[in-house]
C-alpha positions as CSV (number, residue, x, y, z in Angstrom):
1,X,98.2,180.4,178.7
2,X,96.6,178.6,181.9
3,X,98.5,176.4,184.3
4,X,98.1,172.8,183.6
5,X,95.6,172.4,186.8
6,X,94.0,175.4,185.3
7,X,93.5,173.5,182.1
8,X,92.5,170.0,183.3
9,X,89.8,172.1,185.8
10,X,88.2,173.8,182.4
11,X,88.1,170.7,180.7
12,X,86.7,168.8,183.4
13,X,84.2,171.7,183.4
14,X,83.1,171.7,180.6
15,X,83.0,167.6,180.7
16,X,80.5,168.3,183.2
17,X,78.4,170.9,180.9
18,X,78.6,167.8,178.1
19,X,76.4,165.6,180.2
20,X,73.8,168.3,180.8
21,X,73.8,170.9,178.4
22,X,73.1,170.5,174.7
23,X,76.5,171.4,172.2
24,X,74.9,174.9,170.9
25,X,74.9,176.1,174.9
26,X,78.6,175.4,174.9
27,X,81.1,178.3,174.7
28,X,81.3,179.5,170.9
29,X,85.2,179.0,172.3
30,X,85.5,175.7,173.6
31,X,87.0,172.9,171.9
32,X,84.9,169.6,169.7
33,X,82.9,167.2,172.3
34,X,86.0,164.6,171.2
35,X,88.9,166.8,171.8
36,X,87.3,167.8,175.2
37,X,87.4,163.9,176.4
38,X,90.6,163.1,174.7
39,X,92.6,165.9,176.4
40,X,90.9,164.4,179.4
41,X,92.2,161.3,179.1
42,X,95.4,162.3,177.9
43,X,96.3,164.2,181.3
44,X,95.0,161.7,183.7
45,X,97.0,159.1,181.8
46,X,100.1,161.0,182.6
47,X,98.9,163.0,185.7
48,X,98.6,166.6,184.2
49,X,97.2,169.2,186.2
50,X,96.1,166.3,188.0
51,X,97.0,162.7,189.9
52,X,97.3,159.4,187.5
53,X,94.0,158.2,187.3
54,X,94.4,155.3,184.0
55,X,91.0,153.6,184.8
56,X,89.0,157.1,184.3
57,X,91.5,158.1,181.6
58,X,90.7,154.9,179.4
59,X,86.8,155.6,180.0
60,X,87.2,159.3,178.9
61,X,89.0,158.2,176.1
62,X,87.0,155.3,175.1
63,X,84.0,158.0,175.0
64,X,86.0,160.6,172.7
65,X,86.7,157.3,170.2
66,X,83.5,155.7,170.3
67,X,80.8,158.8,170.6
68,X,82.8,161.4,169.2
69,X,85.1,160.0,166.7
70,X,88.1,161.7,168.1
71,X,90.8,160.0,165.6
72,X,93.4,161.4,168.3
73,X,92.0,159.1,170.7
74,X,91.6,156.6,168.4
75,X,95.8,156.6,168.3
76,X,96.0,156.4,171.8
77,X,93.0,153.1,172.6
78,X,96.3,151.9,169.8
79,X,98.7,152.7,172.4
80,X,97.4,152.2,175.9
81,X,93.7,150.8,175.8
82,X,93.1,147.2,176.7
83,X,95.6,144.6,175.0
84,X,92.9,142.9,172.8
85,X,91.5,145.8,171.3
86,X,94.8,147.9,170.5
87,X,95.2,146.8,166.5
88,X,91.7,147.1,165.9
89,X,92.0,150.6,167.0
90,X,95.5,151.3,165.1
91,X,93.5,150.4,161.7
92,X,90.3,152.9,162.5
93,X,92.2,155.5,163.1
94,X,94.6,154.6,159.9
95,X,91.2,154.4,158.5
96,X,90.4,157.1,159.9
97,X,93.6,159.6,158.4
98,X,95.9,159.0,161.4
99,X,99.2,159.9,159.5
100,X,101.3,158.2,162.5
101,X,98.6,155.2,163.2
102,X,99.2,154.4,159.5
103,X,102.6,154.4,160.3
104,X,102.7,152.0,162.9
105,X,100.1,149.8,161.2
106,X,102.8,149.2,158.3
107,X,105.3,148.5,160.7
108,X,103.3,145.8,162.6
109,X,102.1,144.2,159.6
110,X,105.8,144.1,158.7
111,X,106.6,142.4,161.8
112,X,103.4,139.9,161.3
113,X,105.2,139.0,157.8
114,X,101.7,140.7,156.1
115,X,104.5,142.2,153.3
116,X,102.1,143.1,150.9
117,X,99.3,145.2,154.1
118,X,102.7,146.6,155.3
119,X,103.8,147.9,151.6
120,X,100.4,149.2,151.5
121,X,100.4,151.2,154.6
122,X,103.7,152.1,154.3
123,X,102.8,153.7,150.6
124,X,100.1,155.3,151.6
125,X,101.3,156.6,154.5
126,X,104.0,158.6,152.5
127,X,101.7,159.6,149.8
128,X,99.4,162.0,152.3
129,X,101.2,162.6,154.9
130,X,102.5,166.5,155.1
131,X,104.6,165.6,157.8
132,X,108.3,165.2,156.4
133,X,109.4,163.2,159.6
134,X,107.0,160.9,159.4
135,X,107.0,160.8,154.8
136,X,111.2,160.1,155.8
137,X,109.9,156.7,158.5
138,X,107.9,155.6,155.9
139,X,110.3,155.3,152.8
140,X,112.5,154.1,155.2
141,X,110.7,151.4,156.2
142,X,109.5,150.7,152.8
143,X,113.5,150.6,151.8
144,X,113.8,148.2,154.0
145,X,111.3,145.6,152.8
146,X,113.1,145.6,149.8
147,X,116.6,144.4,150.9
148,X,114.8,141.4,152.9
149,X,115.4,138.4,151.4
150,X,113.7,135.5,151.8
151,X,114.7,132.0,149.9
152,X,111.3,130.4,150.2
153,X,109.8,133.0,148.1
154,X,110.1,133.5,144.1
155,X,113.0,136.3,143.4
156,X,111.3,137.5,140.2
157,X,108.6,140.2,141.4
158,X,107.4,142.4,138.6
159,X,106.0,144.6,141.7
160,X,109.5,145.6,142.5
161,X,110.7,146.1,138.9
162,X,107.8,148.6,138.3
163,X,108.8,150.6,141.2
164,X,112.5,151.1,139.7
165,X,111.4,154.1,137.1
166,X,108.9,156.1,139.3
167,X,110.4,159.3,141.3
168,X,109.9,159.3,144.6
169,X,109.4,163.1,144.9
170,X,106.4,162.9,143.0
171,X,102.8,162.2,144.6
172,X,101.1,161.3,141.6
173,X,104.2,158.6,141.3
174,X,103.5,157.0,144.5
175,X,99.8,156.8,143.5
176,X,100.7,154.9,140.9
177,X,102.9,152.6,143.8
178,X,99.3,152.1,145.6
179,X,97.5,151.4,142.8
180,X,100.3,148.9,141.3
181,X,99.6,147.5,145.1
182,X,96.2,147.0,145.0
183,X,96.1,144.9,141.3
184,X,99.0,142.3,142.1
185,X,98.1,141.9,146.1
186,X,96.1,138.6,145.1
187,X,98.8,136.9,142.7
188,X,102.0,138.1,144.5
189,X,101.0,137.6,148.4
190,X,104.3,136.2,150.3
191,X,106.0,136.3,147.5
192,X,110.1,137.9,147.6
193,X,110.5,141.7,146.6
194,X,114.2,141.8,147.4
195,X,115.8,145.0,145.2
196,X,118.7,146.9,146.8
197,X,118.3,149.0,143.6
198,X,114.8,149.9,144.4
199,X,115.5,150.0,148.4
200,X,118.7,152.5,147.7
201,X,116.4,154.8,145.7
202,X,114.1,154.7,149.0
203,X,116.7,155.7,151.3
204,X,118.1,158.7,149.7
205,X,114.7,159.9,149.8
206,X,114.2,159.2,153.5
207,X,117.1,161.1,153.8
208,X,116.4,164.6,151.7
209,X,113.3,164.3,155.0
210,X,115.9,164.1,157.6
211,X,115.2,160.2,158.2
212,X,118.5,159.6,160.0
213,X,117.7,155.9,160.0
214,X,118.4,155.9,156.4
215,X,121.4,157.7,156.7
216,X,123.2,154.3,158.5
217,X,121.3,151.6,156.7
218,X,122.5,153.1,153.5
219,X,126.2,153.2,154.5
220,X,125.7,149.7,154.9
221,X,124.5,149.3,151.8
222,X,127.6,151.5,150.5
223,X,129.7,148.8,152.8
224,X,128.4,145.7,151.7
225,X,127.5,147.0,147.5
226,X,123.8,146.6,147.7
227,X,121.6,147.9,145.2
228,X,125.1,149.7,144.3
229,X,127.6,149.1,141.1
230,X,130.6,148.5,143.8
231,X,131.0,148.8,147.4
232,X,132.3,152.0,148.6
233,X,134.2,152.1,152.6
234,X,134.2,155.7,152.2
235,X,131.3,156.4,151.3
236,X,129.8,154.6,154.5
237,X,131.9,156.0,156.7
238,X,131.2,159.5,155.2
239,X,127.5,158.2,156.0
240,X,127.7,156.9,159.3
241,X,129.8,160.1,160.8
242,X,127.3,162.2,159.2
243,X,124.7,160.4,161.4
244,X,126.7,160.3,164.3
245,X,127.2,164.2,163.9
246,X,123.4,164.3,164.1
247,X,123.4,162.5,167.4
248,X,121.8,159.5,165.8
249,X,123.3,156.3,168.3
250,X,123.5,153.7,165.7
251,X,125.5,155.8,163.6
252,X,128.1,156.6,166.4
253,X,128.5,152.7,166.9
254,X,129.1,152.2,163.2
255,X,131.4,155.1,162.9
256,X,133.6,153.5,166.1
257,X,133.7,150.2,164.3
258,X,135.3,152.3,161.5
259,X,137.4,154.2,163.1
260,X,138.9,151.1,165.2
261,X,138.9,148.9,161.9
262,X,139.6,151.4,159.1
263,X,136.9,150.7,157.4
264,X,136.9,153.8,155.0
265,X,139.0,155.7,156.8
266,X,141.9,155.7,159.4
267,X,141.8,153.6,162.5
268,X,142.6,155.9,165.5
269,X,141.4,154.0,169.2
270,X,141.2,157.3,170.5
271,X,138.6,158.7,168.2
272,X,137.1,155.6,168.1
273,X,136.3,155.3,171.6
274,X,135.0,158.8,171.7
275,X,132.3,157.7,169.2
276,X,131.7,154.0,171.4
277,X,130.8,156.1,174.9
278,X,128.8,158.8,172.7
279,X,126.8,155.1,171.1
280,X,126.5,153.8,174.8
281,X,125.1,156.8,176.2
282,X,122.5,157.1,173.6
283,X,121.5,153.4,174.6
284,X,123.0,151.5,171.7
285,X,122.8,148.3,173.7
286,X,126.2,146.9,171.6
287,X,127.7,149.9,172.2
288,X,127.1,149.1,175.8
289,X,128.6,145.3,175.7
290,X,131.6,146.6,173.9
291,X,132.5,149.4,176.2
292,X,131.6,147.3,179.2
293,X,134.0,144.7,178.1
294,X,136.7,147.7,177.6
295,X,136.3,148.5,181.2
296,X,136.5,145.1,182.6
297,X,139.3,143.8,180.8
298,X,141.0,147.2,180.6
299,X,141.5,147.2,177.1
300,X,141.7,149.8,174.0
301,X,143.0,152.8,176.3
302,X,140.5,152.2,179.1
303,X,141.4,152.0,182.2
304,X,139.8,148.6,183.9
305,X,136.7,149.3,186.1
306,X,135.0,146.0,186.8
307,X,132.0,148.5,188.3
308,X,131.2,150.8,185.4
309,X,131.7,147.0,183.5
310,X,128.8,146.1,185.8
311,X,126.7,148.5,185.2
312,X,126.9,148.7,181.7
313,X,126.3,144.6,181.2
314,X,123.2,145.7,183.5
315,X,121.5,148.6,181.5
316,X,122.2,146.5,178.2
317,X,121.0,143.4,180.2
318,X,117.7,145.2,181.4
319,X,117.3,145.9,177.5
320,X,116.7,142.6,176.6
321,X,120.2,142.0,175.2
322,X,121.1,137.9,175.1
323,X,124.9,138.8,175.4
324,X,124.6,141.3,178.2
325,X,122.0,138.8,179.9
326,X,124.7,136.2,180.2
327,X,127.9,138.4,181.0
328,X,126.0,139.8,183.6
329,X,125.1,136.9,185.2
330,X,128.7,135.6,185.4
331,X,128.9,139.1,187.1
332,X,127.3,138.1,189.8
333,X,128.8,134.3,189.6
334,X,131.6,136.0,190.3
335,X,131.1,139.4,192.0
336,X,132.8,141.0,189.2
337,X,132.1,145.0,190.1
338,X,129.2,143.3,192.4
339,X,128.5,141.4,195.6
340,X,128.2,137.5,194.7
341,X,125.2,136.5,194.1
342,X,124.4,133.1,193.1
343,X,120.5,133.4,193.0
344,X,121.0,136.4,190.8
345,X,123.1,135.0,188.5
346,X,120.6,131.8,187.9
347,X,118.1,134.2,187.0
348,X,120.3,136.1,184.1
349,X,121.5,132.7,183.0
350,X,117.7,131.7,182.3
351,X,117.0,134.9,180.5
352,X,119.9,134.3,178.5
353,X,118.8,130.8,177.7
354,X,115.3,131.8,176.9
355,X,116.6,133.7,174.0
356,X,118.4,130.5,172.7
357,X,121.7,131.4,173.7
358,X,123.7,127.7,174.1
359,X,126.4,128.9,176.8
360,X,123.7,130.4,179.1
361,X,121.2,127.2,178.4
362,X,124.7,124.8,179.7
363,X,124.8,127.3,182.3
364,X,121.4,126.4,183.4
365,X,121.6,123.0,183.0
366,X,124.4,122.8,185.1
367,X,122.8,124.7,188.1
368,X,119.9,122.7,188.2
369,X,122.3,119.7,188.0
370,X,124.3,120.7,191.1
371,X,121.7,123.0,193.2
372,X,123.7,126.2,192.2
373,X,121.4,129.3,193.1
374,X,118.6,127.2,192.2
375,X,116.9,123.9,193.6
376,X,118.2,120.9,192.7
377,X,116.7,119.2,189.5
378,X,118.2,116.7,187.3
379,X,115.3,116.5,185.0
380,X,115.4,120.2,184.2
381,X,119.2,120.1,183.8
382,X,118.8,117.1,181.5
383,X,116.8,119.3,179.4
384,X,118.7,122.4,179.2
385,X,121.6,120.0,178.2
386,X,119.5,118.9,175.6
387,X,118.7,122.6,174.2
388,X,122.4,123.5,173.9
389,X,123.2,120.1,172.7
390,X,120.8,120.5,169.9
391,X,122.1,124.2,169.5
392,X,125.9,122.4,168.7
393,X,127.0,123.3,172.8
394,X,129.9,120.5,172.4
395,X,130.2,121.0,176.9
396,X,125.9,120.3,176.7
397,X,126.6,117.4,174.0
398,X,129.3,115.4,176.8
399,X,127.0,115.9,179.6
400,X,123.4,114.7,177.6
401,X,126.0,111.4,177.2
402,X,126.6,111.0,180.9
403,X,122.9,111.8,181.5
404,X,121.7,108.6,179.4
405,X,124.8,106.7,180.7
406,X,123.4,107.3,184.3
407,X,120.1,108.0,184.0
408,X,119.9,111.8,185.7
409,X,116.5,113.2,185.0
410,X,116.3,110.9,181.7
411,X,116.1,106.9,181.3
412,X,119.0,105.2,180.9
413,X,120.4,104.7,177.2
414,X,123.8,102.8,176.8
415,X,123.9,103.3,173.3
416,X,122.0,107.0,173.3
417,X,125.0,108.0,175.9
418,X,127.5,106.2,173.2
419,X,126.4,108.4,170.4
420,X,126.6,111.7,172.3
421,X,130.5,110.9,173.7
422,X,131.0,109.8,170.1
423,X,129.5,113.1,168.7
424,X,131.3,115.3,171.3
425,X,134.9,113.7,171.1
426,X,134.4,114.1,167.3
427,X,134.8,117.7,168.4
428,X,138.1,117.3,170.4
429,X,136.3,117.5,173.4
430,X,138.5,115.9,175.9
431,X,136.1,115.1,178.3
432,X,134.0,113.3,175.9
433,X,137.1,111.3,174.5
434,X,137.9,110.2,177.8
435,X,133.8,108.9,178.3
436,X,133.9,107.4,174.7
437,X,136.8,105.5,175.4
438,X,135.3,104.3,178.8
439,X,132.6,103.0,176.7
440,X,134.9,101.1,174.5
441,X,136.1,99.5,177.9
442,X,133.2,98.9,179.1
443,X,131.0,98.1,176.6
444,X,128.5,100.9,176.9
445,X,126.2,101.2,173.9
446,X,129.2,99.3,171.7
447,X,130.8,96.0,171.6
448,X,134.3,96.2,173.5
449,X,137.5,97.0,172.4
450,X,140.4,97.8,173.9
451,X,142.6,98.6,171.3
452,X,139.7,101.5,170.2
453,X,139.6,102.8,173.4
454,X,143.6,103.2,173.5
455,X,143.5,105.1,170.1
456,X,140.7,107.5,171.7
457,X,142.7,108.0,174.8
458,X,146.2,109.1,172.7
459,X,144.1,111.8,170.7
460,X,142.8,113.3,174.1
461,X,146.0,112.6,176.4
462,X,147.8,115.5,175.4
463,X,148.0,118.5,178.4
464,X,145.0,116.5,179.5
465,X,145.5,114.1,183.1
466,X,142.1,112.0,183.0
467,X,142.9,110.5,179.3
468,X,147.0,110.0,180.0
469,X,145.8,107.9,183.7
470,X,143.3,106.1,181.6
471,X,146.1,105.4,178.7
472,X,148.6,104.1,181.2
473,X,145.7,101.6,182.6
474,X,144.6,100.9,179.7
475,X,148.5,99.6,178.7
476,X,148.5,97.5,181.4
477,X,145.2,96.0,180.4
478,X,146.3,95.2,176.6
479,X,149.6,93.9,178.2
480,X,147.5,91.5,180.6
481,X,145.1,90.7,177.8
482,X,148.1,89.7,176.2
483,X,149.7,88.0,178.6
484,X,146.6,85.8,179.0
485,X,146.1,85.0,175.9
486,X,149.7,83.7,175.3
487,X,149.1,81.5,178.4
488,X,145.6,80.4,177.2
489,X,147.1,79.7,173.7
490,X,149.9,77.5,175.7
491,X,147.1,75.5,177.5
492,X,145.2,75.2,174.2
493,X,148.1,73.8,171.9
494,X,148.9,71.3,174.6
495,X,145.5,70.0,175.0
496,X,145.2,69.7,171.0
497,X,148.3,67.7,171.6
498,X,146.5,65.4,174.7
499,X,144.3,65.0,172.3
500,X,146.0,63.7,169.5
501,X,147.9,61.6,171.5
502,X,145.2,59.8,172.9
503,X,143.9,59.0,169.5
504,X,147.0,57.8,168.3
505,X,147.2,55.1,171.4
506,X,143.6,54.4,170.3
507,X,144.4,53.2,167.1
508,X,147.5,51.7,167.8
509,X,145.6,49.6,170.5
510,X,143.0,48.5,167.9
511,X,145.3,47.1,165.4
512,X,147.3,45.5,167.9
């Protein structure tokens, strides 16, 4: 067998021969025009038997897919050629009897909602495929499209009801699948095919190919009684260890949650925790948060270890996680198992917040508001307050108030700033009681009232200073109010009484 130089040299040889020598002078040995440019561009794309060279390994490879027709290449334009042309390549070489590139086109036209192209794929892609692993993918991923639900969408789908008599085991069955396809594409496009029945049926047969995937999404199908006459705890546990004994990640995280829960079996931490750092190793990212939360609050037999904490938060956070984003960006707030660093933790806070999370968009906000690890900017804090505010972030809906109420980065609004401290001390939030009843004092965005504002301040004063200093003061004030209007009622009845008097010596003077 030659040395990977050796092979990348012959190739490259013969390459060479291509350009100049017609196909019938090749070696009776040497491999298809297609293949020859393929393999070429497969080893300089990963610097084989040679250094990394991706320009000339997308030219090679564009040359075994365009001249040759090199399906293999074909697949990997899919994978690695230029951004704009990389679907249009997945469906050649689908077209083209790619068993994998069919794969991958069902599970993109999943993820572009194109239900109907994805069942399609999906079908057909289990149907001729002689490859069990990739037969087990696609009934899995067919399963799947039939436990999604979708309320928009009409529930009656005569698609999915035909489906629930054919065996799976049988090709001439899942022809009939296509072909059922093909007639009702027109009159049932976006429409709901939601059948745990039907998506059950799918997964055992994943399974019987070794689809592991199936394995865990049917114990929670077991869990929850979908597609099933009851729900069964044991069952899914039996499932998910059977997964996790496999290696699989997702079912070593399910299996600890069962263990630490008993769910379907009996708790035991220890086991439990076995199964959590087996989940985290294999890269389950919640798996990750979980035992990075064990080690930094010390909790379910770990010993506390703000560092390995740190690190876990930080391969979870690297993953894309919103949780882990956040966590380890207070990491850094507060050099938790790192050095402080402020800039670092604005950064995490915004990739948080980009996901939608409403703690790490409040966290933002309030950075910009006060310069923290980023520039000062009132307008941008303004409107991360406003994202967590519409997200329900009671902290984000007090401080959108006190933005209106003093115009930071926004206009002012009296009565815009009145609604948010209304909406936010609706909550209990203290804070925006003790605003709201400022307001009433004031006369922000309402009509004064003293009395109001007393009754707000009582509801927030307990084990909370501001709103018991502002209930005192605002004591004194109802006192003084009145005080003064006792006085002013005295000086009122006596000049009704002037009054009267001088119109009594009036008319007594004119009859005289």
């Amino acid at each position: 067998m030659p040395s990977q130089k050796n092979l990348f040299t012959n190739l490259l040889r013969l390459q060479k021969k291509l350009s100049t020598t017609p196909l019938k002078k090749l070696p009776p040995n040497a491999p298809p025009p297609g293949r020859i440019y393929h393999l070429l561009g497969y080893l300089m794309r990963h610097g084989i038997g040679t250094d990394k060279d991706l320009k000339q390994s997308l030219i090679f490879t564009e040359k075994a897919a365009k001249q040759y027709g090199s399906v293999e290449a074909m697949y990997a334009l899919a994978r690695f050629g230029n951004v704009a042309e990389r679907r249009q390549w997945l469906e050649q070489a689908a077209l083209a009897g790619h068993d994998m590139a069919l794969l991958k086109l069902g599970e993109q036209q999943h993820e572009d909602a194109l239900i109907e192209d994805a069942m399609t794929s999906l079908i057909r892609c289990a149907r001729r495929t002689p490859n069990m692993n990739i037969r087990g993918r696609a009934l899995y991923l067919l399963g799947n499209l039939f436990l999604e639900r979708d309320e928009e969408f009409d529930s009656s789908d005569p698609f999915a009801q035909d489906l629930d008599e054919i065996d799976m085991d049988q090709d001439d069955e899942i022809q009939h699948i296509e072909q059922q396809v093909k007639s009702q594409q027109q009159e049932q496009k976006r429409k709901q095919h939601f059948d745990p029945k039907m998506a059950v049926k799918l997964f055992k047969e994943a399974i019987k190919m070794g689809n592991l995937d199936a394995l865990c999404v049917l114990g929670d199908c077991y869990l929850q009684g979908l597609g099933l006459d009851a729900s069964n705890a044991k069952n899914a546990f039996r499932l998910y260890l059977a997964a996790a004994e496999k290696g699989h990640g997702l079912g070593q995280y399910h299996t600890y949650r069962c263990l630490m829960e008993g769910i379907g079996t009996q708790s035991s931490e220890e086991r439990a925790i076995e199964w959590l750092k087996k989940a985290s190793d294999n890269g389950v990212v919640p798996a990750q948060c979980e035992l990075a939360s064990c080690y930094m609050e010390g909790e379910a037999g770990i010993e506390k270890n703000p560092e390995k904490a740190f690190n876990l938060f930080k391969q979870a956070a690297e993953a894309n996680d919103a949780d882990a984003q956040i966590n380890l960006a207070f990491c850094y707030h507060l050099g938790l198992g790192c050095e402080k660093d402020e800039t670092k933790a604005s950064e995490w806070f915004h990739m948080a917040a980009m996901h939608g999370l409403p703690a790490a968009q409040f966290q933002v906000g309030y950075r910009y508001q006060i310069g923290r690890g980023c520039e000062k900017d009132a307008s941008q804090a303004f409107q991360w307050y406003r994202k967590a505010a519409d997200r329900g972030f009671v902290d984000a809906i007090n401080e959108v108030g006190r933005c209106y109420e003093f115009a930071l980065g926004c206009n002012n609004s009296p009565f815009k700033a009145f609604t948010y401290y209304n909406n936010a001390a609706n909550q209990g939030h203290q804070v925006a009681m003790v605003n709201l009843a400022k307001c009433y004092i004031k006369g922000i965005g309402v009509s004064p009232n003293l009395a109001k504002a007393l009754e707000i301040c009582e509801q927030g004063a307990k084990n909370f200073e501001p709103a018991e200093k502002l209930k005192q003061h605002l004591k004194l004030l109802l006192r003084f109010e009145k005080s003064n209007n006792r006085i002013m009622k005295k000086r009122l009845m006596q000049a009704v009484r002037q009054m009267r008097k001088r119109k009594s010596e009036a008319q007594s003077s004119e009859s005289s």
